[in-house]
C-alpha positions in Angstrom: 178.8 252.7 261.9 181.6 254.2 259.9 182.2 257.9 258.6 183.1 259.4 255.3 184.3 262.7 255.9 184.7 264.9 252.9 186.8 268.1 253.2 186.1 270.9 250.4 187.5 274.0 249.8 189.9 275.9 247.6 193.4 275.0 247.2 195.3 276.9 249.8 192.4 277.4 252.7 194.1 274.5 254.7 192.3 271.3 253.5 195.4 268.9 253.8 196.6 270.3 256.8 193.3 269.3 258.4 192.8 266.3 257.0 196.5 264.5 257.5 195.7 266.0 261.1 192.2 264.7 261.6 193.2 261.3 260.2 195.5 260.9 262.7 194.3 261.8 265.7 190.3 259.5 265.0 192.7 256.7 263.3 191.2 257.3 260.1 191.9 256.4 256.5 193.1 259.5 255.1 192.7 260.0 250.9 193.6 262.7 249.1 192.5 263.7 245.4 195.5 265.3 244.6 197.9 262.6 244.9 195.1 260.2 242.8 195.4 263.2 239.9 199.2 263.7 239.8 199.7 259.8 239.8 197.1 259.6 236.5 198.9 262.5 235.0 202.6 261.0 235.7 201.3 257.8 234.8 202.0 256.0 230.9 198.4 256.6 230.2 200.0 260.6 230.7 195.8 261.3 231.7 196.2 265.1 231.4 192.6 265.8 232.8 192.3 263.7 235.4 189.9 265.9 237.5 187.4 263.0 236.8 189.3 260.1 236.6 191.3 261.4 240.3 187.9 262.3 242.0 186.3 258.3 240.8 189.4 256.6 241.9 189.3 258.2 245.1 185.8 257.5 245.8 186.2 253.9 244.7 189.1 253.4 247.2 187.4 255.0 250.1 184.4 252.7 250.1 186.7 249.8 249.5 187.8 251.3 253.4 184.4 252.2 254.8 183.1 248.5 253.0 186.2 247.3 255.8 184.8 248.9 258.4 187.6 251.9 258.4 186.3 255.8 258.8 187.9 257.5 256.1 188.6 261.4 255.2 188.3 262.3 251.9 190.7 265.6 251.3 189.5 267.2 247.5 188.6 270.3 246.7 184.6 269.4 246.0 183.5 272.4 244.1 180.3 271.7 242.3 177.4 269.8 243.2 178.5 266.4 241.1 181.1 265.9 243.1 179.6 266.4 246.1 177.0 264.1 245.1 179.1 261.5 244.4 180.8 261.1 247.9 176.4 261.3 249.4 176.8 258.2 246.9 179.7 256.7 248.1 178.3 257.1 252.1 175.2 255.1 251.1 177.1 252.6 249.0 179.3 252.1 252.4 176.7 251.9 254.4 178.7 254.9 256.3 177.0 258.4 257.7 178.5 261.8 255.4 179.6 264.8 257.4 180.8 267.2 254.9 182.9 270.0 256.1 184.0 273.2 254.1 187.1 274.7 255.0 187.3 278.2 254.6 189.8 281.0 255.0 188.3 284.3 255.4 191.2 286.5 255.9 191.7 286.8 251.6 195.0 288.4 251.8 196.1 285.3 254.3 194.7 283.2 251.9 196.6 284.3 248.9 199.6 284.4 250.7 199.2 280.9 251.7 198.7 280.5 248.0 201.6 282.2 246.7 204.7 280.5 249.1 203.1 277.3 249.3 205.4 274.5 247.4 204.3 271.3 246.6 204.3 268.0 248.6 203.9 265.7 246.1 206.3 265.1 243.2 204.9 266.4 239.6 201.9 268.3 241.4 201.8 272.2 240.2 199.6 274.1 242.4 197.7 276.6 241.5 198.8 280.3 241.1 196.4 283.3 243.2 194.9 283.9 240.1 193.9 280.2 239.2 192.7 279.7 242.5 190.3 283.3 242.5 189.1 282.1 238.7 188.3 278.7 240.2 184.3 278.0 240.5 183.3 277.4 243.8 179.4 276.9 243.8 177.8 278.0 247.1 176.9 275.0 249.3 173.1 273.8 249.7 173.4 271.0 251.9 174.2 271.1 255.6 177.6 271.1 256.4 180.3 271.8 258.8 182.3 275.4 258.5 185.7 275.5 259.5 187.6 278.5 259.2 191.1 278.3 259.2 191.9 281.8 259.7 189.5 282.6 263.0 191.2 279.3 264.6 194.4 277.3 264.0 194.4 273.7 263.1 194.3 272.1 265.7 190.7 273.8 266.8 189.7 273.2 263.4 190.9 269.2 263.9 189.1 269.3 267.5 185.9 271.0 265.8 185.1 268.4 262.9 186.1 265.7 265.4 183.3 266.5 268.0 181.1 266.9 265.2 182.6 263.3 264.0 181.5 261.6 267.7 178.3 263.2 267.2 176.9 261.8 263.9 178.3 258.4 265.6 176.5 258.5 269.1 
């Protein structure tokens, strides 16, 4: 059976990082909101609030993968329950198990480091400033999921954490 794996966090805690890194090593599909959003917002339909829009396409192309048969991480930042709901929804539509991870970085003045020197990878994206990112709502998680925290271990624990957890749901 396949896996959706959906990464959430705020921007800076070390979502992409993980994700590019996690794709790799389990050979999985690797989608990312971000570049969905910027390419809406560069686009001639000039969406300027693609939040939606980013977070729909993405879903729609990653059970296109899991309908294939491919795993697939899902690298957004997920903050409120409809979002979260609507990759539960794209699992079942799938036909693939949902392990939901939450990266964290606990360490704040790491964090907003990270935040402040960070550039961006993809052409057109802005990224947030400290301030945006602290204003940002963030709603407390209900469901199970897996913690990550990308300040108590480096990446490649992280990627070697949600992987385990990735072989579990599958065995």
């Amino acid at each position: 059976m396949t896996i959706l794996v959906s990464l959430s966090g705020l921007p800076g805690v070390g979502k992409t990082t993980l994700a590019k890194a996690l794709a790799a090593k389990v050979k999985a599909v690797y989608l990312r909101v971000d570049s969905i959003e910027t390419a809406l917002k560069n686009s001639a339909l000039r969406v300027n609030s693609a939040e939606d829009a980013g977070y729909l396409a993405v879903a729609s192309v990653a059970l296109d993968n899991l309908l294939l048969g491919f795993d697939v991480i899902a690298d957004s930042v997920n903050p409120v329950e409809i979002t979260r709901n609507l990759w539960a929804e794209t699992a079942v539509f799938g036909h693939a198990l949902l392990l939901n991870v939450e990266v964290v970085c606990s360490d704040k003045a790491l964090h907003r480091n990270r935040v402040e020197v960070r550039a961006s990878d993809i052409q057109g994206l802005v990224v947030p400033t400290w301030q945006q990112v602290s204003d940002r709502t963030f709603e407390p998680w209900l469901e199970d999921r897996v913690l990550v925290d990308t300040s108590i271990n480096d990446i490649d624990e992280c990627v070697s954490k949600v992987a385990r957890e990735m072989k579990k749901y599958t065995l």
